[in-house]
C-alpha positions as CSV (number, residue, x, y, z in Angstrom):
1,X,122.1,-87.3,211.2
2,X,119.5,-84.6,210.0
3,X,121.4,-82.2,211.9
4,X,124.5,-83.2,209.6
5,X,122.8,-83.1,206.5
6,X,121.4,-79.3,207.5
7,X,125.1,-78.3,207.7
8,X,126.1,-80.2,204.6
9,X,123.2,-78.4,202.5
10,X,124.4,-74.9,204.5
11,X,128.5,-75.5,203.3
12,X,127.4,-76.4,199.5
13,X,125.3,-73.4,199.6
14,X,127.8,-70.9,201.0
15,X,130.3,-72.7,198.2
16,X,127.8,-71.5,195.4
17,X,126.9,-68.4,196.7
18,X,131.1,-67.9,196.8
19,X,131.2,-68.8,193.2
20,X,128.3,-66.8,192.1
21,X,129.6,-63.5,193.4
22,X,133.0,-64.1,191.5
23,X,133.1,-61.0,189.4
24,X,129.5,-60.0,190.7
25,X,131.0,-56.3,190.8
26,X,132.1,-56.3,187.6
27,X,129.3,-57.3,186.1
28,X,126.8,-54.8,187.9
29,X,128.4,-52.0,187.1
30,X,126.3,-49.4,185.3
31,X,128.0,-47.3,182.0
32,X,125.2,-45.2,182.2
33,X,126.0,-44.2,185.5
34,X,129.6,-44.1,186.2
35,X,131.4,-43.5,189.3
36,X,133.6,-41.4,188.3
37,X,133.7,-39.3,185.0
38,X,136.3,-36.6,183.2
39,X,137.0,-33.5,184.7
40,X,135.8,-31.1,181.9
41,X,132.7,-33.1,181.7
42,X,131.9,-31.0,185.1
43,X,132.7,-27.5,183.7
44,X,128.8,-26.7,181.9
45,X,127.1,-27.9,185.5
46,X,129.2,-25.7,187.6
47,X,129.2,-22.6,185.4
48,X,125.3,-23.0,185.1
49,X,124.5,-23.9,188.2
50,X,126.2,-21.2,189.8
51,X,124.8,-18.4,186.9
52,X,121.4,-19.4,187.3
53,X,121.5,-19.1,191.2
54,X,123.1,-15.7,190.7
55,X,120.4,-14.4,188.1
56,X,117.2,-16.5,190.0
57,X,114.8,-13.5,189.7
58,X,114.3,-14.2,193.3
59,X,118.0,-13.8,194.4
60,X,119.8,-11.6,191.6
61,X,116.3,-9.6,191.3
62,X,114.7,-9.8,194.6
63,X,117.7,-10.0,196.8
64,X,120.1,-8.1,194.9
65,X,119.2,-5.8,191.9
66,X,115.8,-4.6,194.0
67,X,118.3,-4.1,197.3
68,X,120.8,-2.1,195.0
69,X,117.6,-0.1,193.7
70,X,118.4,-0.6,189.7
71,X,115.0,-2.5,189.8
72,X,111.9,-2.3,191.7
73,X,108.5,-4.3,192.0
74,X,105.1,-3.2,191.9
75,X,103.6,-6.3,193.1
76,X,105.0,-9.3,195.2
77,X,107.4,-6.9,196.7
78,X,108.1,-8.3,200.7
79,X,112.0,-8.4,199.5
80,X,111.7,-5.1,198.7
81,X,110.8,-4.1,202.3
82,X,113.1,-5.9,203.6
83,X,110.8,-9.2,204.4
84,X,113.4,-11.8,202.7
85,X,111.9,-15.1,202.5
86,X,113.3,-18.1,204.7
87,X,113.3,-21.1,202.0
88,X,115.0,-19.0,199.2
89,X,118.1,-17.6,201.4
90,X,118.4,-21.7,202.6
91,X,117.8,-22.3,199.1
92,X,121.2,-20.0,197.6
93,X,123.2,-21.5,200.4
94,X,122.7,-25.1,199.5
95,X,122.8,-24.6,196.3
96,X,126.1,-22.3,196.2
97,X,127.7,-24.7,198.1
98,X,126.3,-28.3,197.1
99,X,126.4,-27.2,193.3
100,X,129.4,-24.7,192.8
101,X,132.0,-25.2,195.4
102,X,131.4,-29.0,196.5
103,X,131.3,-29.4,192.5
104,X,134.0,-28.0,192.0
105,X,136.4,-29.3,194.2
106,X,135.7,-33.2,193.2
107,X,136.4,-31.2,189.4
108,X,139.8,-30.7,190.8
109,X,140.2,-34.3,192.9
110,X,139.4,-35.8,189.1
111,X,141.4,-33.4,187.1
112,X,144.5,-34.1,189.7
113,X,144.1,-37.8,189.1
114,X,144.1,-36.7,185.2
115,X,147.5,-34.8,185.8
116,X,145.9,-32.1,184.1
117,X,146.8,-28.9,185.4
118,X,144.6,-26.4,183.3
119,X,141.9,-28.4,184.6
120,X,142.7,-28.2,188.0
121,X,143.2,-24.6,187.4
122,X,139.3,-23.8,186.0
123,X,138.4,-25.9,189.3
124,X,140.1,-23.5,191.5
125,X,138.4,-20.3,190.5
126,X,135.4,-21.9,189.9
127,X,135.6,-22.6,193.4
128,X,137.2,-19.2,194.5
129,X,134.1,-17.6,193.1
130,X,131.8,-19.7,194.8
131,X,133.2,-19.4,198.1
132,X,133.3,-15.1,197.4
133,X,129.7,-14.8,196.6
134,X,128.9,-16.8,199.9
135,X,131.2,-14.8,202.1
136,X,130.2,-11.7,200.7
137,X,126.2,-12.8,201.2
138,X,126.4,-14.2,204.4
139,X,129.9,-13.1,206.3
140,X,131.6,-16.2,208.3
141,X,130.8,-19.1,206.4
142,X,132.7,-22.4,206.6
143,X,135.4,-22.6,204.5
144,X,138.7,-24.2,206.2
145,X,136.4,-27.4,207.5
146,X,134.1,-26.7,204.7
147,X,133.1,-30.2,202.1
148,X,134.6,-32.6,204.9
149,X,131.5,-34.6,205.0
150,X,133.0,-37.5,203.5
151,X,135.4,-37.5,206.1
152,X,133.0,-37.6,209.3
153,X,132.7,-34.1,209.6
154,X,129.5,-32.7,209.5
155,X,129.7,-29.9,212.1
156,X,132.5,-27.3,210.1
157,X,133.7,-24.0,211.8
158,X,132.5,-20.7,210.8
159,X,135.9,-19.1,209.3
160,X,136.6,-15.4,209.9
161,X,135.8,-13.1,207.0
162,X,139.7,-12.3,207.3
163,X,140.2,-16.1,206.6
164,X,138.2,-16.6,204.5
165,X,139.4,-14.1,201.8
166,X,142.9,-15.6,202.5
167,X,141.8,-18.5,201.6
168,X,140.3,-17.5,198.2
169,X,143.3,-15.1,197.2
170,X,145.4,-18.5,197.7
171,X,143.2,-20.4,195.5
172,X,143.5,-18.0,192.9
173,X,147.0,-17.6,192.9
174,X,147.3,-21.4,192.6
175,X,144.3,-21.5,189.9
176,X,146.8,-19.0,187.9
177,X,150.0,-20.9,188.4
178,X,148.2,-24.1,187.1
179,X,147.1,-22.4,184.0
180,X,148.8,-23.0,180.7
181,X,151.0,-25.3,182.3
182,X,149.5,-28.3,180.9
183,X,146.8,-30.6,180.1
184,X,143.9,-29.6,177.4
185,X,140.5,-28.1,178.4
186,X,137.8,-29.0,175.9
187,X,136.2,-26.5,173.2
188,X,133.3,-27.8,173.9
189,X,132.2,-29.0,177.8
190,X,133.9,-25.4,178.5
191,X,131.2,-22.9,178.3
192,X,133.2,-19.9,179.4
193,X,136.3,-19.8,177.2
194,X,135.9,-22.5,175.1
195,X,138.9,-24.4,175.7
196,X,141.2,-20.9,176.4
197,X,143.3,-21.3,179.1
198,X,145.1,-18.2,179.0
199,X,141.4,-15.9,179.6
200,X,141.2,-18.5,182.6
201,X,144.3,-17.2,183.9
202,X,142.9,-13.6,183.0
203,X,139.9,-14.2,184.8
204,X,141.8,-15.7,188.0
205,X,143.7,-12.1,188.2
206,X,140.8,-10.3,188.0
207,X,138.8,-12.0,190.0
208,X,141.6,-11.7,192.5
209,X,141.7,-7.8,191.6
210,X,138.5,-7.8,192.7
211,X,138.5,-9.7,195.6
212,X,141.4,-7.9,197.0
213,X,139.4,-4.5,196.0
214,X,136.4,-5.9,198.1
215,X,139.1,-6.1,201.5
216,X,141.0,-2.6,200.6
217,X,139.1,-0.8,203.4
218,X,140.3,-3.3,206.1
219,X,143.8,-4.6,204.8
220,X,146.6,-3.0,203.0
221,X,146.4,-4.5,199.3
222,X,148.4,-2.2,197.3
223,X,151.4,-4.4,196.4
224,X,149.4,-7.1,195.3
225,X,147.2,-4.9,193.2
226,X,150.1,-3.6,191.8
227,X,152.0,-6.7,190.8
228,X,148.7,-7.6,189.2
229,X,148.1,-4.9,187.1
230,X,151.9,-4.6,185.6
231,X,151.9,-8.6,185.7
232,X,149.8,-7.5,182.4
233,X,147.1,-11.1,182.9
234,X,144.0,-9.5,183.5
235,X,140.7,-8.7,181.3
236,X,141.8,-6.6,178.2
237,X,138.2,-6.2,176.5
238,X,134.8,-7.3,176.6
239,X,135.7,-10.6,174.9
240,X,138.0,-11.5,177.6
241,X,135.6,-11.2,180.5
242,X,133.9,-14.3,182.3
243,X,130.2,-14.8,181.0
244,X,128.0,-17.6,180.1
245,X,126.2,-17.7,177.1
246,X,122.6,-19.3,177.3
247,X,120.6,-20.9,174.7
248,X,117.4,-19.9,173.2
249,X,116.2,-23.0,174.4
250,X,113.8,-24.0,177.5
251,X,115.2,-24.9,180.0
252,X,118.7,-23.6,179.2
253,X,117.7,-19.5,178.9
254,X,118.3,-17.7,180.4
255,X,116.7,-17.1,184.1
256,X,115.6,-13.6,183.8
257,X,113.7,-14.7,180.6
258,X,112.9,-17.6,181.9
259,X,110.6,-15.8,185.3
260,X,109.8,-12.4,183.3
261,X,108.9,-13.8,179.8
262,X,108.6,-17.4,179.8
263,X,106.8,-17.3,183.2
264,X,105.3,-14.3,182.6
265,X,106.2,-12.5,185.8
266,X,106.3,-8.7,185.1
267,X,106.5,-7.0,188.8
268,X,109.8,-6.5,188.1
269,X,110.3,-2.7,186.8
270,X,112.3,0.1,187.2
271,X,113.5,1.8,190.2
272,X,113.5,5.5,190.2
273,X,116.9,5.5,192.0
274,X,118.1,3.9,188.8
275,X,116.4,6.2,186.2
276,X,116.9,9.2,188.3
277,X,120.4,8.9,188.7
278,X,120.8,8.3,185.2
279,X,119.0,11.1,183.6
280,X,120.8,13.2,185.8
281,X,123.9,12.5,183.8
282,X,122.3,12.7,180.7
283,X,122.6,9.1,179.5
284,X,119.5,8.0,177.8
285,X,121.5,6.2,175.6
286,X,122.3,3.2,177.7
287,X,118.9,4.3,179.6
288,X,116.5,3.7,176.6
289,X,118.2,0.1,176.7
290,X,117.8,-0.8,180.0
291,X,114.2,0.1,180.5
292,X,110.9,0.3,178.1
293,X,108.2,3.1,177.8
294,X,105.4,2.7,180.1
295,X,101.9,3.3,179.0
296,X,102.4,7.0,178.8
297,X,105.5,6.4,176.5
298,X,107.8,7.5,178.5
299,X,110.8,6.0,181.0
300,X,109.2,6.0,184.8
301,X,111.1,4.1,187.8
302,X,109.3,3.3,190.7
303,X,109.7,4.6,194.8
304,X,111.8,1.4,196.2
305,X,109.1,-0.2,198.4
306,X,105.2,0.7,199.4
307,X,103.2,-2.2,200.7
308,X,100.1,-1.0,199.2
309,X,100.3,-2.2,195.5
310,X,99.5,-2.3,192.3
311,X,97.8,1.0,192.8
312,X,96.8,4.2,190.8
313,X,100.7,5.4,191.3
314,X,102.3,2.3,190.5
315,X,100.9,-0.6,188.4
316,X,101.7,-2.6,185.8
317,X,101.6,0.0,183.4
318,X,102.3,2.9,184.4
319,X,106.1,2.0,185.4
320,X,108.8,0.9,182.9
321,X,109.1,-2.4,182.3
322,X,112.9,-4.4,182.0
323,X,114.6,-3.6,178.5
324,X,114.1,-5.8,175.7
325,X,117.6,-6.1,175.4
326,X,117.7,-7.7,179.3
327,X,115.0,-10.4,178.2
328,X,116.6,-12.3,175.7
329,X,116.8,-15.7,175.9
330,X,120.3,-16.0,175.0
331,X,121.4,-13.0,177.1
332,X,124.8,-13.4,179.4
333,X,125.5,-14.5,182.7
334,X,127.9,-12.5,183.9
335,X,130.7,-14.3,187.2
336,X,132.7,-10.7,186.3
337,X,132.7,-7.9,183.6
338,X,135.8,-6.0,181.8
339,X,134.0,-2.8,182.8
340,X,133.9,-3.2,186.5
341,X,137.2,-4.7,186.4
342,X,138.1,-1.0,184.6
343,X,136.1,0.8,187.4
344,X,138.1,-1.2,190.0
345,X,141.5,-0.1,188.4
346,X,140.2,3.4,188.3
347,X,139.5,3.5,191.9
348,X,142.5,1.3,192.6
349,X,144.7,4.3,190.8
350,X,142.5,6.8,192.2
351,X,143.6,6.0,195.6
352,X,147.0,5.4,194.9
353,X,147.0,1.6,194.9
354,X,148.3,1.0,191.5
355,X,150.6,3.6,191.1
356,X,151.5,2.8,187.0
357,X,147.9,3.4,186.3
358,X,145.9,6.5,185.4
359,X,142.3,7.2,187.1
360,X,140.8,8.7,184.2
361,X,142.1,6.2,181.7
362,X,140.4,3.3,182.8
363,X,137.4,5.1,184.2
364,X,137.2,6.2,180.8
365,X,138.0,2.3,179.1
366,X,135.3,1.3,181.5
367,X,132.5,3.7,180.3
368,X,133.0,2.6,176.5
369,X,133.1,-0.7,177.6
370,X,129.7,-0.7,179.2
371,X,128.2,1.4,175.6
372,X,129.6,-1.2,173.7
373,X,128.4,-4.1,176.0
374,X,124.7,-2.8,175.4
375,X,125.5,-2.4,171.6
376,X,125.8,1.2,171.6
377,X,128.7,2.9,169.9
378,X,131.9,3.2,171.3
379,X,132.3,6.9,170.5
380,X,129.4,7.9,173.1
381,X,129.3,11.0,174.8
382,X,129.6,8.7,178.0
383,X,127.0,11.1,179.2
384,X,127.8,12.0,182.8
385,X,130.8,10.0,182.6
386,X,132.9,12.8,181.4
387,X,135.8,14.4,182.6
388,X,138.3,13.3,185.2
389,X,137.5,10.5,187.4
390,X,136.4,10.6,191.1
391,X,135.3,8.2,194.2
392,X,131.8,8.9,194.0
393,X,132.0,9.2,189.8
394,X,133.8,5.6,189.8
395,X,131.1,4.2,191.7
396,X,128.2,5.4,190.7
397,X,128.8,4.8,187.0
398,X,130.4,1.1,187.9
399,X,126.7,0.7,189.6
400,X,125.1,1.9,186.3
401,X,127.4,-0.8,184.2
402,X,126.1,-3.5,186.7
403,X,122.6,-3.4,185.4
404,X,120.8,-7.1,186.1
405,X,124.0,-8.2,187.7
406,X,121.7,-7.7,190.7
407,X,124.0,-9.5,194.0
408,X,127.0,-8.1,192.8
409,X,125.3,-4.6,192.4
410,X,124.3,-4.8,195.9
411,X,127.9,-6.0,197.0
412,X,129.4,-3.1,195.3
413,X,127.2,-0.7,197.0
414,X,127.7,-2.3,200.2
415,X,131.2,-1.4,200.1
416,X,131.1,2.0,198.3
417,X,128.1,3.6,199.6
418,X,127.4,5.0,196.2
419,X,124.8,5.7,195.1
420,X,123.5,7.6,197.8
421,X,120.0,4.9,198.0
422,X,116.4,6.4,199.0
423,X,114.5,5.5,202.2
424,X,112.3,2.3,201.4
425,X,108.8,2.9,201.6
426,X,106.5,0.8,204.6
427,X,110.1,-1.2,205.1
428,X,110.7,-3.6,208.0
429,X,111.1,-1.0,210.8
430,X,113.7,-3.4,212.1
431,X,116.2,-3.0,209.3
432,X,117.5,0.1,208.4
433,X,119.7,-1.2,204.9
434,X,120.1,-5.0,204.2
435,X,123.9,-5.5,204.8
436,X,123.7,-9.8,204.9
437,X,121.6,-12.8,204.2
438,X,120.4,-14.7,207.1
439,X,121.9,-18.0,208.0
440,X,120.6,-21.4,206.3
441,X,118.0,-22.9,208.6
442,X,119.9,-26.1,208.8
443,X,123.0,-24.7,210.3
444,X,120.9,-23.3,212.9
445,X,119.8,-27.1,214.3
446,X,122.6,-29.0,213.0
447,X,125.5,-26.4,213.2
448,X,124.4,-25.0,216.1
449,X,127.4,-24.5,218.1
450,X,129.6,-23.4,215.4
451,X,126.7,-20.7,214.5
452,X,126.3,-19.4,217.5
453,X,130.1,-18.9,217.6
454,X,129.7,-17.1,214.3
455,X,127.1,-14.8,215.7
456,X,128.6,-13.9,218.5
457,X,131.4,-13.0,217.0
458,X,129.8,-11.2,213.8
459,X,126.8,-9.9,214.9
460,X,123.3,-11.1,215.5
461,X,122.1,-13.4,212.6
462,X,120.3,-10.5,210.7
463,X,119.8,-8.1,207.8
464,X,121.1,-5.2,208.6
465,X,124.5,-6.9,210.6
466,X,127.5,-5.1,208.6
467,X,129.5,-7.7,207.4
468,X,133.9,-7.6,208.0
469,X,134.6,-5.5,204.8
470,X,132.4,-2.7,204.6
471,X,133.9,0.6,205.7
């Protein structure tokens, strides 16, 4: 009989249980925290989150500008010798991937649901770019298996460089086929373009200009450059190219302000490679606004590297500090600049890639771009600039133009050898040029096999490993 009753009190209580969890769902749901949330609500976290990982002082500066010698430090300086710090390379990769590409494809997965194809469109470059930066950072990188997590798979292949770029050239064609077919993008959540899809599209070509630029050395890219450039839809001026704005408000400044000013960190000064090469060519214009006057009023880069410092020879001081004009607040973020894209179309004609096109023209268009982009007149001397276009010309004043756009500096130098870089001072004997970041930590113990497939076929898991593109 007790037993009975214990089963009775057990049915009644299962019955209410049932009854209380009618619409229980429903009723926990949280507004403030929704599950799922419109697409162009995405766009400002992406954009930013992949800006200030390109301009962290300790990747863009350390790891990029400082490695391309536009910038030197004269304290602090282990990157600078070639002694790269673990946690911050593991650091870009996570973040490059968790907050830019990962981001942006679930952008596109909501924007598809949305049947909003301009949306979808923004997704896919945004994603594009991010996978670019980490191929061109690291080499093989998972890409094909890559943000399958979801799905079980948490051990992706390492794609070929080769594949990789495929892969992004396809994204970008798809990105440009989407845009301006339909479906608005808001003025306001859109912090590039402000609700323009047709610079999207621009900014899809020319990234894809670029990208096939980066692979010229190893694949034949003429025809597509070609189709590109009389297809018309790339960057036309400054005011087309892709750049974020920042606020004059912490904590949305942006990050070179943020380390040098705001967190008063002033090790990072000029190089000498920099100033050198510039006065050379006589352009103290664009000079005077890159760099301050040290203590003796005058411009002074600092010798890349030298493990003994601040010293009598380099302090503080005694070397120029960043220009004014680079520590504002609101200063741009650049994904990609009209005046490289002009540099690229120079060397692109140059070489006989783009065959409408005309060297000098746009090596020309790209020099008064880069005055006007500092402020400076438009009817410059273009100091060393003049006069008919070359390789070595091309390069070295698209290197100038990249100023504080430190990673893709580097990048750029990586595949043009210009300028011609000095010897690092008390570097790590091990590494004669940093070609590559090291691997993320992470993939190393939880990865393992497909890394150590990636290294054998790349190269050993080092600096100075050239990566698939370089010449």
């Amino acid at each position: 009989m007790k037993t009975n009753k214990i089963y009775l009190f057990l049915f009644i209580g299962l019955l209410f249980l049932s009854s209380c969890d009618n619409g229980f769902e429903e009723m926990n749901k949280d507004p403030n925290n929704p599950t799922s949330v419109p697409a162009d609500l995405m766009i400002p976290g992406i954009t930013t989150a992949a800006m200030n990982n390109m301009y962290w002082s300790f990747v863009g500066g350390d790891m990029g500008a400082v490695w391309s010698q536009q910038i030197s430090k004269v304290q602090y300086n282990d990157e600078e010798r070639f002694y790269p710090r673990n946690s911050i390379i593991d650091a870009f990769w996570n973040n490059m991937y968790e907050d830019v590409v990962a981001d942006a494809d679930k952008m596109y997965t909501l924007a598809e649901a949305e049947g909003n194809n301009n949306l979808m469109g923004v997704a896919l470059v945004l994603k594009a770019y991010g996978f670019s930066v980490l191929t061109d950072c690291y080499g093989m990188i998972p890409f094909s298996e890559a943000l399958q997590g979801e799905s079980g798979n948490f051990k992706p292949v390492y794609d070929s460089q080769s594949e990789v770029y495929t892969g992004i050239l396809s994204l970008l064609d798809e990105a440009a086929a989407l845009l301006g077919t339909g479906g608005t993008i808001s003025g306001t959540t859109d912090v590039i373009y402000h609700g323009d899809a047709t610079k999207w599209e621009k900014f899809a070509n020319s990234l894809k200009f670029r990208s096939l630029m980066r692979i010229s050395a190893k694949v034949d890219v003429a025809s597509q450059l070609q189709t590109l450039y009389d297809g018309g839809m790339l960057f036309s001026s400054n005011d087309d190219e892709a750049k974020l704005v920042y606020t004059t408000a912490q904590p949305n400044a942006n990050p070179i302000y943020e380390n040098i000013v705001y967190g008063t960190r002033n090790e990072w000064k000029a190089c000498s490679t920099l100033v050198d090469l510039m006065n050379s060519k006589g352009d103290t214009d664009r000079l005077n606004v890159y760099f301050g006057l040290n203590d003796a009023d005058e411009i002074r880069g600092k010798t890349p590297g030298i493990a003994d410092i601040p010293s009598a020879t380099y302090n503080y001081t005694n070397v120029s500090p960043v220009g004014d004009f680079y520590l504002r607040p609101e200063a741009p973020a650049f994904f990609m600049s009209y005046p490289e894209l002009e540099f690229l179309i120079a060397e692109a004609a140059f070489n006989s890639y783009v065959s409408s096109a005309d060297a000098t023209e746009h090596f020309t268009n790209g020099m008064i771009a880069s005055y006007e982009a500092n402020e400076l007149l438009s009817g410059a001397s273009y100091a060393g600039g003049q006069g008919n276009a070359t390789l070595q010309k091309i390069a070295e004043e698209k290197y100038i133009s990249l100023y504080w756009q430190g990673v893709e500096s580097w990048t750029e130098w990586r595949r043009t050898g210009f300028p011609v870089l000095q010897p690092v001072a008390d570097a790590n004997p091990s590494v004669s040029n940093p070609y590559r970041y090291f691997y993320n930590n992470d993939e190393i113990s939880l990865n393992g096999d497909n890394y150590l497939n990636a290294v054998s076929l790349q190269g050993e898991d080092v600096l100075s490993t050239p990566i698939w593109w370089m010449p």
